[in-house]
C-alpha positions in Angstrom: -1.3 25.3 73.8 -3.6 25.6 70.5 -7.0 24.9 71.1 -8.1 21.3 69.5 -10.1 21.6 66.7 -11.9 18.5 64.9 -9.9 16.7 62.1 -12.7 18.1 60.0 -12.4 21.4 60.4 -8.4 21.0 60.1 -8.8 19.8 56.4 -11.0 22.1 55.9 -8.9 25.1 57.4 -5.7 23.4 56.1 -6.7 22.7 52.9 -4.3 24.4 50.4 -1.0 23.6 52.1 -2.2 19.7 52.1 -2.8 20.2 48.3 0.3 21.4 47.9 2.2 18.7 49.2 -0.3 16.4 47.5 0.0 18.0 44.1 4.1 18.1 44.3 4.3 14.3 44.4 1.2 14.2 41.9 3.6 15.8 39.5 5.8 12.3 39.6 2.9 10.6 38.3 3.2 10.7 34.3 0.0 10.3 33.7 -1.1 13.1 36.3 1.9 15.4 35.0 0.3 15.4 31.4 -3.4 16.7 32.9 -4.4 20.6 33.3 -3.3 22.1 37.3 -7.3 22.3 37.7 -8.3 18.7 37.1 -6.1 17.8 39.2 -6.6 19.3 41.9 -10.7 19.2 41.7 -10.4 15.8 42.0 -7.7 16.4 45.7 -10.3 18.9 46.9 -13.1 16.4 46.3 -11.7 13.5 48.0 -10.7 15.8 50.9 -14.3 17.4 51.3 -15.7 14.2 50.8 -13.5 12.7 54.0 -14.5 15.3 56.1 -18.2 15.8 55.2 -17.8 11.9 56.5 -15.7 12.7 59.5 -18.5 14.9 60.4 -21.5 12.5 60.5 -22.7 10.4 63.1 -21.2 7.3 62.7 -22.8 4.0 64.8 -20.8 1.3 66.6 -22.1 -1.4 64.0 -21.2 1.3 61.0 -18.1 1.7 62.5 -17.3 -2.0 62.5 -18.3 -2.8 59.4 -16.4 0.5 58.0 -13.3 -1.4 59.3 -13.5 -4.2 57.6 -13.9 -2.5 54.7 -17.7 -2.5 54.1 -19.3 0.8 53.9 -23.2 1.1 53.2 -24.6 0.6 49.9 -25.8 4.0 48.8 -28.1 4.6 45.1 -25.5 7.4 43.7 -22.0 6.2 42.9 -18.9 7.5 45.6 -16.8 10.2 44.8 -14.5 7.4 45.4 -16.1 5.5 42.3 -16.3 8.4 40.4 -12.2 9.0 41.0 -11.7 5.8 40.2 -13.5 5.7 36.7 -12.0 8.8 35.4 -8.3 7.7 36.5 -8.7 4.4 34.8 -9.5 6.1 31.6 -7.0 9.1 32.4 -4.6 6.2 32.3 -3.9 6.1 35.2 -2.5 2.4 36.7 -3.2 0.9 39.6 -0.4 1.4 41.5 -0.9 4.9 40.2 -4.3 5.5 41.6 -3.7 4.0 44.9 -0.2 6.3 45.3 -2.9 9.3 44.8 -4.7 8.3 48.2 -1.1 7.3 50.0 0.0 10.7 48.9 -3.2 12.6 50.2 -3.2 10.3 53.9 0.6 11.2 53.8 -0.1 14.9 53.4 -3.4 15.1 55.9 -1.5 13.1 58.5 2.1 15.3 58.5 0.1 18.5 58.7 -1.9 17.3 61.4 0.6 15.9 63.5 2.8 18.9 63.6 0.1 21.1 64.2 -1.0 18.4 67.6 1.9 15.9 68.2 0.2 14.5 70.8 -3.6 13.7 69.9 -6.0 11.8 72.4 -9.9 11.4 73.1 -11.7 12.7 70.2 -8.7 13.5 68.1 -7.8 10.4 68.1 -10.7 8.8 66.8 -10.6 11.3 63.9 -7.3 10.2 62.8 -8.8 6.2 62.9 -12.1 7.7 60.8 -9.8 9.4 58.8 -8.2 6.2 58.1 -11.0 4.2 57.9 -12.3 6.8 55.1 -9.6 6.6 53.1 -9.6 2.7 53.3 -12.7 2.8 52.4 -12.2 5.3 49.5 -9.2 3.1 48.0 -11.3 0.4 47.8 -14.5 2.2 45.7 -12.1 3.6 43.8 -10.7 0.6 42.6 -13.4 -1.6 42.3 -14.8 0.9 39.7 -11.3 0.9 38.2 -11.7 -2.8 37.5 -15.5 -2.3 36.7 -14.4 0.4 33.5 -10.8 -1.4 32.5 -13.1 -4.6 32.5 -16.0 -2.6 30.6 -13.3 -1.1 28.0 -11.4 -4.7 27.3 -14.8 -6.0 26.5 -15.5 -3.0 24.1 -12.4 -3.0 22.6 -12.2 -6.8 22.0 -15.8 -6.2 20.7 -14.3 -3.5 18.0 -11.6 -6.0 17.4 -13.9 -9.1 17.1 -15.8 -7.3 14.4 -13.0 -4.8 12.5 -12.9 -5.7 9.2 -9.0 -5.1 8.9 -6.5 -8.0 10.1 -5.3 -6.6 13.6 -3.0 -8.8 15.3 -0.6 -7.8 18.4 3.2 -9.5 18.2 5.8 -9.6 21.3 9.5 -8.4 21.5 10.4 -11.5 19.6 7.8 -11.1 16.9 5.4 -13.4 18.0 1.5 -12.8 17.6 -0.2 -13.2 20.8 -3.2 -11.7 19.7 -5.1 -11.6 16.2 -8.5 -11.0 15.7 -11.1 -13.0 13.4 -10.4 -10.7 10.5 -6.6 -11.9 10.5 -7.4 -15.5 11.4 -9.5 -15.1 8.3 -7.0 -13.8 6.3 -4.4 -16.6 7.0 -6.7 -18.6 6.5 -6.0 -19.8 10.2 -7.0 -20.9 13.6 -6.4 -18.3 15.9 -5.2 -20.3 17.9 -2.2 -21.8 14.8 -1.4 -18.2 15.2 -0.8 -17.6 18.3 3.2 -17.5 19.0 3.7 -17.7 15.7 6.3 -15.4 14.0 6.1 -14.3 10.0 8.9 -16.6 9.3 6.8 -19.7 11.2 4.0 -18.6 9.2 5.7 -18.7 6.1 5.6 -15.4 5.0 7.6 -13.9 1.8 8.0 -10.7 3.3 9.4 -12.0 7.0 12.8 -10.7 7.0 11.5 -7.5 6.1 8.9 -7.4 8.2 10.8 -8.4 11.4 12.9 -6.0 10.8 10.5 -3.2 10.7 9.0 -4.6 13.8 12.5 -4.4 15.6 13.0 -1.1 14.3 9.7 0.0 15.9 10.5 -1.5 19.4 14.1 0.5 19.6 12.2 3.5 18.2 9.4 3.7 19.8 7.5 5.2 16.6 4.7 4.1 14.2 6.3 2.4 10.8 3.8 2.6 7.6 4.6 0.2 4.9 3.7 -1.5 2.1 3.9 -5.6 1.0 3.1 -8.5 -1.4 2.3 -11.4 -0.7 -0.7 -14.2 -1.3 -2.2 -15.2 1.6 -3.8 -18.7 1.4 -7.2 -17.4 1.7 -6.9 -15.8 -1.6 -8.5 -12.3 -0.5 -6.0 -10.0 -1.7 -2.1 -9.6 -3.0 -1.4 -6.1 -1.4 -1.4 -4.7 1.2 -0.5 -1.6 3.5 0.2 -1.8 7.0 1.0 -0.3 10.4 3.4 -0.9 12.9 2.6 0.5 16.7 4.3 0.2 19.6 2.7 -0.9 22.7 4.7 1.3 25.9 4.1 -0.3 29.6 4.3 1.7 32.8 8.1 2.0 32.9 8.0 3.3 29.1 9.2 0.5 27.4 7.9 -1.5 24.7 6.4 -4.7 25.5 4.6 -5.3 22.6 3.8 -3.9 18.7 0.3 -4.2 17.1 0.0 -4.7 13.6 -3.0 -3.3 11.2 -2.9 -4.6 7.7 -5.3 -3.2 5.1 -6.1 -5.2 1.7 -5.6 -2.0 -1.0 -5.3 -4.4 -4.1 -8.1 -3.0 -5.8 -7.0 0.5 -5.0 -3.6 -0.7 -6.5 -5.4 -1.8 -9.7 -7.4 1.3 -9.9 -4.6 3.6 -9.5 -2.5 1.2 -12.1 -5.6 1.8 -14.6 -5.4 5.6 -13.7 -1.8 5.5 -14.7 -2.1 3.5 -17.9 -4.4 5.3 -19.6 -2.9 8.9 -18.7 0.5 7.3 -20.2 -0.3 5.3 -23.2 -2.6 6.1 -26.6 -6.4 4.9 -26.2 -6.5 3.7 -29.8 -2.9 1.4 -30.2 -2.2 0.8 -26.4 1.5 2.0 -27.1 3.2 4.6 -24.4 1.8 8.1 -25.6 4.3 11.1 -25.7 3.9 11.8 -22.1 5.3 8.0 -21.5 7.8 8.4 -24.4 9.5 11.9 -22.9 9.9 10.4 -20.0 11.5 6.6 -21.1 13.7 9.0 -23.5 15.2 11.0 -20.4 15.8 7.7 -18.4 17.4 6.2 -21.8 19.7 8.8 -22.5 20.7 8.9 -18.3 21.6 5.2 -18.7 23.2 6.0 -22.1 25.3 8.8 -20.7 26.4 6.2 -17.3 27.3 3.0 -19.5 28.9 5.1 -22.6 26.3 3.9 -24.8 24.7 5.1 -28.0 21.2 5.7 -28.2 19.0 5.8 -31.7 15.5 8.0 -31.9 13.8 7.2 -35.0 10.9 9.2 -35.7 8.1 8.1 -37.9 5.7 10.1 -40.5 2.9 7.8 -41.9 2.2 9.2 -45.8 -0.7 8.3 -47.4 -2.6 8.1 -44.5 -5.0 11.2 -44.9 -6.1 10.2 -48.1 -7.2 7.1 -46.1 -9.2 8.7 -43.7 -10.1 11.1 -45.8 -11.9 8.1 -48.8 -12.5 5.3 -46.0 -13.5 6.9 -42.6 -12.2 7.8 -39.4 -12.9 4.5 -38.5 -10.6 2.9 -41.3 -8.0 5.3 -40.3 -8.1 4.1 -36.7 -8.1 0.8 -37.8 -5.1 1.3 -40.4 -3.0 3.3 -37.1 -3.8 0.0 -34.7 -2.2 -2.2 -37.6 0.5 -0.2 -37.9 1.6 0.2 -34.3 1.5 -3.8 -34.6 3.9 -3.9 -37.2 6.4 -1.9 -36.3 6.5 -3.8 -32.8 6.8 -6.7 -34.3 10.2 -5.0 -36.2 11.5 -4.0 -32.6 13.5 -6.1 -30.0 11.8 -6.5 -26.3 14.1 -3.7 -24.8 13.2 -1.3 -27.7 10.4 1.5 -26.8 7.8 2.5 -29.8 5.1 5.0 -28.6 2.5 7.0 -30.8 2.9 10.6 -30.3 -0.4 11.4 -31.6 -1.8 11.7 -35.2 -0.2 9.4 -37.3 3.4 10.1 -35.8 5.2 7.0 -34.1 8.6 7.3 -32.3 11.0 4.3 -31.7 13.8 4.7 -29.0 16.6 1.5 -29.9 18.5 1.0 -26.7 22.1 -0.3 -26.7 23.0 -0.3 -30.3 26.3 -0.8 -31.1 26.8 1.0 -34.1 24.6 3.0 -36.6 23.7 0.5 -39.1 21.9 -1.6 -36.1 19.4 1.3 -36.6 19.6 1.7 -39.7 18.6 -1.9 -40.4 15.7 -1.4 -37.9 14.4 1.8 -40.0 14.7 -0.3 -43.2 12.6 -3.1 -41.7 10.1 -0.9 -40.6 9.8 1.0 -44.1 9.2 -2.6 -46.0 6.6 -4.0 -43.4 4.4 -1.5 -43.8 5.1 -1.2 -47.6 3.0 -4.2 -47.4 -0.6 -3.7 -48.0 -3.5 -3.2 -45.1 -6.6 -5.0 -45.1 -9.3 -2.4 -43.0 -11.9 -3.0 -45.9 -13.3 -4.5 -48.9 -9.9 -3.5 -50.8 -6.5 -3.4 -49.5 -4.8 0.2 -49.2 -1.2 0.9 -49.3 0.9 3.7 -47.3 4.5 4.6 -46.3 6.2 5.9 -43.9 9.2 8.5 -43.7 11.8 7.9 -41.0 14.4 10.6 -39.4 17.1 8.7 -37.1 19.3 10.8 -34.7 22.1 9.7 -32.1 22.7 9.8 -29.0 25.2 11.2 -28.3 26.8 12.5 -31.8 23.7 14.6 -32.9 22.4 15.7 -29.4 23.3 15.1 -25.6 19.7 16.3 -24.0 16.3 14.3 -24.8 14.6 17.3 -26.3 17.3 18.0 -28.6 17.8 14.1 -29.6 13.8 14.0 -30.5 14.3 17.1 -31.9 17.3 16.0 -34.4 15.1 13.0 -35.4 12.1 15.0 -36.6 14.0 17.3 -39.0 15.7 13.9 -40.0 12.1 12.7 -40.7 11.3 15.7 -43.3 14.5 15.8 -44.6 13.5 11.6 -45.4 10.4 12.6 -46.8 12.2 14.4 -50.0 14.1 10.9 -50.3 13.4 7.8 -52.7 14.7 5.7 -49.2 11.9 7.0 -47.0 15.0 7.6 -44.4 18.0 9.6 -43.1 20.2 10.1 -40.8 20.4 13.9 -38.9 24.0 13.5 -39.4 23.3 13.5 -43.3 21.4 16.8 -43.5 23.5 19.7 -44.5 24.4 21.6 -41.5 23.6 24.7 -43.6 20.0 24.1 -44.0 19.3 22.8 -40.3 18.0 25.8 -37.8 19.7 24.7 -34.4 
């Protein structure tokens, strides 16, 4: 017969094949599986040294009774118990989870200890109802100081919610809010408590149907959907907005809820749609600059080339303008190019494009025209509005301008070679009592293609 040792000693002497038993059903723990072999069993080891350090100790009848019901003596230091408790709960660790970890470990102790003595009396005996006792006791530190942290973190995080200044609201399956924190109740310019199992389409939202389906699209998913919207809310704070979508996983991995950040970016919008301008459009006349124009000519001629349209380019030569800035100023010559870019808008339908390519060169793109003379008629308006005399100073000053035209596409199929056609148009004009012409005009002999 083996001799009897104490239940102490027998964790202590049988402590690696109880951990491995322990740590095998740890490993069904999904919290537990994502943490380092070492953390987890520390923590085993600790609770089993801790036991038997207390199976060890002199234990009175009082302390014993009180130890069964659950009351063990208050001590300065917190438990290892406590201590176990606090770093599962912010491990993530459940409850159920947490209290499986000490069924696990009695499970363990108890089978190895029973085959090694099936039969147990006397002192043995009253080991195994320590033992017991301890881990009773344990369970219970352990999760009191669960409920003390999860308690301590709700308050801090509904703290950090209270005071976020970003709309944070959490919505259900069905897309109701059943949270949302004083920055959203703000920005509805709502009670919290109107809010609350409310959906975007009760709350009269433009972009519901959108929404709600990002928010269904998130739940089947389970992954984080960035997006943007438009929309007025009634407390007038912003018009855009960006805004994620997160799902909210419970223990069996599925998603019981989504929480919504929204973020007011309207005046980063409006920065970044001043950036834009004024890299695509001329300081002085406001019109799109060549940058703009290239690009609006490359979409024209795609939409051209789809609908079997023609597409005119005229392109513009002020003359008489340097002699203008040259006797007036730079001044009167900005003045004079701001005029101009007026008029020959005001020559142009909506859909037309005018843009200043820089200097006193001005392009004109004339979208759906159904035959030549439509641009034509366009070049000759152009050429007798600004026949008409400028007022930038005491005396009025007179210019004209020389106009190339070129199709699209019988005199180029490709943008470059369309702007291209229109500029040596433009000189050929310039030799011309009409101050236009037509690429197709120029003798093919003197045009280097």
């Amino acid at each position: 017969m083996k001799d009897r040792i104490r239940l102490a000693d027998f964790i202590r002497q049988e402590m690696e094949p109880i951990l491995q038993d322990w740590e095998a059903f740890a490993k069904s723990i999904l919290p537990a599986s994502r943490m380092e072999r070492s953390d987890l069993r520390d923590h085993a080891t600790q609770m089993l040294q801790a036991i038997a350090d207390d199976l060890d100790s002199h234990q009175s009848a009082a302390a014993q009774a009180d130890k069964s019901k659950g009351c063990a003596p208050a001590v300065d230091e917190d438990s290892w118990a406590e201590v176990h408790g606090s770093d599962r709960q912010t491990s993530g660790f459940s409850v159920m989870e947490t209290v499986s970890e000490f069924r696990a470990l009695r499970a363990s102790v108890v089978s190895h200890w029973t085959k090694a003595y099936p039969r147990i009396a006397g002192q043995q005996l009253e080991d195994l109802t320590r033992f017991h006792e301890a881990i009773d006791q344990a369970v219970a530190e352990s999760l009191e100081q669960f409920a003390t942290t999860k308690e301590m973190e709700t308050r801090l995080f509904g703290a950090i919610l209270f005071a976020s200044p970003d709309p944070i609201y959490v919505l259900d399956p069905a897309g109701r809010v059943v949270y949302a924190n004083k920055a959203t109740a703000e920005l509805f310019s709502l009670d919290p408590q109107a809010i609350i199992g409310k959906s975007a389409f009760d709350l009269g939202f433009t972009f519901a149907s959108e929404f709600q389906r990002n928010v269904e699209q998130v739940i089947t998913g389970q992954s984080i959907h960035r997006g943007k919207l438009d929309h007025s809310f009634a407390s007038g704070q912003g018009n855009k907005f960006e805004y994620v979508l997160a799902p909210v996983l419970d223990e069996h991995g599925e998603t019981e809820a989504v929480v919504c950040i929204l973020r007011d970016i309207t005046q980063q919008v409006i920065a970044e749609e001043k950036i834009w301008y004024h890299a695509h459009h001329d300081h002085l006349t406001g019109l799109p600059n060549r940058r703009l124009f290239v690009d609006r000519l490359e979409q024209e001629v795609s939409h051209a080339k789809r609908s079997n349209l023609m597409l005119g380019v005229l392109f513009m030569d002020l003359d008489g303008f340097k002699e203008v800035n040259d006797s007036f100023g730079h001044e009167a010559g900005d003045r004079l190019l701001s005029e101009v870019a007026v008029r020959i808008t005001s020559c142009l339908r909506k859909e037309d494009i005018v843009s200043r390519l820089g200097g006193d060169e001005f392009t004109v793109i004339v979208t759906g025209a159904a035959q030549c003379n439509d641009v034509e008629r366009i070049a000759q308006t152009i050429i007798q509005t600004l026949e008409a005399p400028f007022r930038i100073g005491p005396d009025p000053v007179r210019i004209s301008v020389s106009i190339g035209v070129s199709f699209y596409p019988a005199d180029a199929s490709f943008p470059s070679a369309l702007l291209e056609a229109a500029d040596e148009a433009m000189y050929m004009a310039k030799k011309s009592d009409t101050h236009w012409a037509c690429f197709a005009d120029i003798p093919k002999d003197t045009v280097d293609r």
